[in-house]
C-alpha positions as protocol buffer text, in pm:
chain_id: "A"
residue {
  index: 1
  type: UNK
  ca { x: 1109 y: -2928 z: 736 }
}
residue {
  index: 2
  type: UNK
  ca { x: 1447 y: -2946 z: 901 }
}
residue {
  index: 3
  type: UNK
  ca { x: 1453 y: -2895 z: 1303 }
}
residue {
  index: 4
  type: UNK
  ca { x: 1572 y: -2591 z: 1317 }
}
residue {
  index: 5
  type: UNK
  ca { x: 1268 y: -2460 z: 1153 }
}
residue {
  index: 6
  type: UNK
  ca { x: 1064 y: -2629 z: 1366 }
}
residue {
  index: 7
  type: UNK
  ca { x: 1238 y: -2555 z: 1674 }
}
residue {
  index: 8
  type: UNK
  ca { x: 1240 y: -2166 z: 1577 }
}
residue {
  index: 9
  type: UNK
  ca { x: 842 y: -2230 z: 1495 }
}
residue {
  index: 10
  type: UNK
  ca { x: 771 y: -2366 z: 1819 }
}
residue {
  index: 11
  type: UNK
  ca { x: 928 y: -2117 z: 2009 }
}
residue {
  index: 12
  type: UNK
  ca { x: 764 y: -1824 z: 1851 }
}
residue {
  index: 13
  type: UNK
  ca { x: 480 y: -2005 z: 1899 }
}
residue {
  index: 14
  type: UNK
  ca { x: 518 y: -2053 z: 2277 }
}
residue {
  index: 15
  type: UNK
  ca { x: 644 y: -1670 z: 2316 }
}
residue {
  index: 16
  type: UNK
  ca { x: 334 y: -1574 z: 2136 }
}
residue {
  index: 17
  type: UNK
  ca { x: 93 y: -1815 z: 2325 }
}
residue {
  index: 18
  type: UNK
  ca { x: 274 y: -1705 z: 2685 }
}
residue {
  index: 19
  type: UNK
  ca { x: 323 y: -1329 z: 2660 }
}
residue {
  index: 20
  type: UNK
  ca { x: 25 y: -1246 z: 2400 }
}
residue {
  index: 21
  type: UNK
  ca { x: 243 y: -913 z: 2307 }
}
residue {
  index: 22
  type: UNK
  ca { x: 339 y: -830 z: 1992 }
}
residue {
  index: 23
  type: UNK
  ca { x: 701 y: -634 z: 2144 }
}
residue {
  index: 24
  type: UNK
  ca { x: 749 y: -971 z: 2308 }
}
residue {
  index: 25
  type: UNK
  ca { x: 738 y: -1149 z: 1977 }
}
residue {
  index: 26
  type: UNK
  ca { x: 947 y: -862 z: 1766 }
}
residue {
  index: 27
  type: UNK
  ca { x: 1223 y: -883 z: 2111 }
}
residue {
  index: 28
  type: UNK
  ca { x: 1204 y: -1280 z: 2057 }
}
residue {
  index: 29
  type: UNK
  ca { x: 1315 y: -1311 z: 1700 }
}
residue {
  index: 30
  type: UNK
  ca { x: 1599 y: -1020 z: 1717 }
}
residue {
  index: 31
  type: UNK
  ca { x: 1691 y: -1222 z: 2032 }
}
residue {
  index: 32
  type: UNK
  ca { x: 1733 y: -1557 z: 1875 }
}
residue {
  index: 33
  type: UNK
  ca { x: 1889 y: -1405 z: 1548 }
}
residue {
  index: 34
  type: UNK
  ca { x: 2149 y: -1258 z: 1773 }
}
residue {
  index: 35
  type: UNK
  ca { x: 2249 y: -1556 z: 1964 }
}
residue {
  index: 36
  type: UNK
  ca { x: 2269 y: -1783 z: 1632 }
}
residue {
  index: 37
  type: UNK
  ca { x: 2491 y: -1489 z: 1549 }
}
residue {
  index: 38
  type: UNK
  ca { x: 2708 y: -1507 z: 1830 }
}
residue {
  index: 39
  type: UNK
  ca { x: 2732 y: -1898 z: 1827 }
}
residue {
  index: 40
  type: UNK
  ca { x: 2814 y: -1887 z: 1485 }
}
residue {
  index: 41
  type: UNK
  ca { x: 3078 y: -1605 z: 1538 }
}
residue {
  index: 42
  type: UNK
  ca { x: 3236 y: -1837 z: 1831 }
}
residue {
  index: 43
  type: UNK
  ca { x: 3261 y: -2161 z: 1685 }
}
residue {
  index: 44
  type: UNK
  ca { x: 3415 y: -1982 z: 1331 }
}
residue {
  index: 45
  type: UNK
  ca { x: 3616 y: -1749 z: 1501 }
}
residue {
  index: 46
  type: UNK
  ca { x: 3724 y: -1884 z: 1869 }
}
residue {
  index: 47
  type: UNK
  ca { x: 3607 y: -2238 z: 1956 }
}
residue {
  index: 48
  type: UNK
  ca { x: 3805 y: -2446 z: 1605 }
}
residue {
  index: 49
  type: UNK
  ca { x: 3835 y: -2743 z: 1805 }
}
residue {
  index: 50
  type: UNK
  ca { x: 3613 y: -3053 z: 1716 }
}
residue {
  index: 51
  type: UNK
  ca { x: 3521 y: -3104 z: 2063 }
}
residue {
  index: 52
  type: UNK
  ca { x: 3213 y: -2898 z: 2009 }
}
residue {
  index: 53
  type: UNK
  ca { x: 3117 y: -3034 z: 1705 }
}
residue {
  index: 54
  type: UNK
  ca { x: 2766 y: -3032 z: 1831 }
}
residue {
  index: 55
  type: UNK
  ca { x: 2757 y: -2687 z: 1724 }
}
residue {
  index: 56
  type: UNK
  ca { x: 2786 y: -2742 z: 1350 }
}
residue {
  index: 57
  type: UNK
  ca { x: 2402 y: -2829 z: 1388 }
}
residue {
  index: 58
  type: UNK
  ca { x: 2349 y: -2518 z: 1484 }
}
residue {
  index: 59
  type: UNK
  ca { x: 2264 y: -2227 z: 1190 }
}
residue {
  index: 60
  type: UNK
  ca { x: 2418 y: -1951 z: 1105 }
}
residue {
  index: 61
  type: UNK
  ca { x: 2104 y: -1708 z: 1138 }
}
residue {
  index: 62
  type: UNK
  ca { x: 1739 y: -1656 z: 1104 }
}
residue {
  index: 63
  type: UNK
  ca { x: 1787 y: -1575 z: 743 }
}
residue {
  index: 64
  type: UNK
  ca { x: 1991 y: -1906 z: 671 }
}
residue {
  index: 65
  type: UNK
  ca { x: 1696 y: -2075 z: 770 }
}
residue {
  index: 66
  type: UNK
  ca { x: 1462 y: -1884 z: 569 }
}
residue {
  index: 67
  type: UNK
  ca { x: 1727 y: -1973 z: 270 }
}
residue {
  index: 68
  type: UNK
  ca { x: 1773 y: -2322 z: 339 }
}
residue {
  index: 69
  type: UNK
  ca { x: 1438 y: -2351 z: 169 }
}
residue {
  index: 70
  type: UNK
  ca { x: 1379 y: -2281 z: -203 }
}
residue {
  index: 71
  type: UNK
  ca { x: 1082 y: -2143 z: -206 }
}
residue {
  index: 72
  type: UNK
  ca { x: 1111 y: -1903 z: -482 }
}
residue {
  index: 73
  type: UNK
  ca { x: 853 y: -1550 z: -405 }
}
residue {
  index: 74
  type: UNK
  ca { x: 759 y: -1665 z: -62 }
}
residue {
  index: 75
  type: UNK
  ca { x: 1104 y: -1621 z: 71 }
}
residue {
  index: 76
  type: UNK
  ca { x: 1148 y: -1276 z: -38 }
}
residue {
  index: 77
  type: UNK
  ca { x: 853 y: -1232 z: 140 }
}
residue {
  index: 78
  type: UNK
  ca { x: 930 y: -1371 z: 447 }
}
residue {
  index: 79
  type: UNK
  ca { x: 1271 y: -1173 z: 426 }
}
residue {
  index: 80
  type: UNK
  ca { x: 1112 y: -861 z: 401 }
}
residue {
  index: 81
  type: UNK
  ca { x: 867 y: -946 z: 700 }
}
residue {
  index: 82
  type: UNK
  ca { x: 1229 y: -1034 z: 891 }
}
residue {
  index: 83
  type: UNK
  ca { x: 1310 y: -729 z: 804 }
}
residue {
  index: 84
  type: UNK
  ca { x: 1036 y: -496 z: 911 }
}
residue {
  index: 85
  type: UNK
  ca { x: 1039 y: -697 z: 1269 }
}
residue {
  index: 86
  type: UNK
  ca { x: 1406 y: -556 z: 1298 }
}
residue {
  index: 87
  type: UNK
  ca { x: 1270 y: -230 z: 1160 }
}
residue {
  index: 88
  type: UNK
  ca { x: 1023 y: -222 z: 1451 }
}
residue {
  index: 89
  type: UNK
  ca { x: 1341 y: -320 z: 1712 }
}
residue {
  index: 90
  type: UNK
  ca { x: 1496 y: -41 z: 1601 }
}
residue {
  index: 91
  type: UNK
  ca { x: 1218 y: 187 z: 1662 }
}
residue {
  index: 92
  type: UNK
  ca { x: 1131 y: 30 z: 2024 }
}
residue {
  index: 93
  type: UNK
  ca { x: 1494 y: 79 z: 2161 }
}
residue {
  index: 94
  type: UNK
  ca { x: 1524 y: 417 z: 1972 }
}
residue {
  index: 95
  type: UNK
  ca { x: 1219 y: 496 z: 2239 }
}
residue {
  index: 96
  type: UNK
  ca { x: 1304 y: 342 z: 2505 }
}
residue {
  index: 97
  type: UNK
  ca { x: 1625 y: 557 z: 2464 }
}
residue {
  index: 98
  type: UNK
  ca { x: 1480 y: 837 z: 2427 }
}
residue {
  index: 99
  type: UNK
  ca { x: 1216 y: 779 z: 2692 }
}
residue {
  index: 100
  type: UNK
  ca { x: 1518 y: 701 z: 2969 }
}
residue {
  index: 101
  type: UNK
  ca { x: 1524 y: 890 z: 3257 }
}
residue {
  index: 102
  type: UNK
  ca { x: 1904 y: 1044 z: 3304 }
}
């Protein structure tokens, strides 16, 4: 396994063990997927120099690590489970919205 795998791992795994929640876990992943995002938006985008070449290391997203692996079935079927944990985001901000007080 490369690091990043086992760094995401090991933080879900600590997330899990510490807040014992499933909403924790779902708010974890998006979290994570969305700051690979923004790293990788930033060093393409805004930071070109090489004086942060540190951040090459860093992947694109969740799903580029899922495909950095050739794993033929199983990664569709961890995609889809990647999926549904966004699907499940979406539905606990939708009520949190709609719960708001105004």
């Amino acid at each position: 396994m490369t690091v990043p795998v086992i760094v995401l791992i090991i933080l879900l795994v600590l997330i899990i063990i510490f807040f014992k929640d499933f909403n924790a876990f779902v708010y974890s992943v998006v979290m994570i997927d969305i700051f690979l995002r923004i790293v990788t938006y930033l060093k393409t985008y805004i930071i070109k120099d090489s004086a942060f070449g540190f951040l090459n290391f860093i992947p694109e997203s969740i799903p580029a690590i899922i495909k950095s692996f050739d794993l033929g079935m199983f990664i569709d079927i961890i995609m889809f489970l990647y999926i549904v944990v966004y699907i499940i985001f979406l539905g606990l901000m939708a009520s949190k919205f709609i719960n708001r007080k105004f």
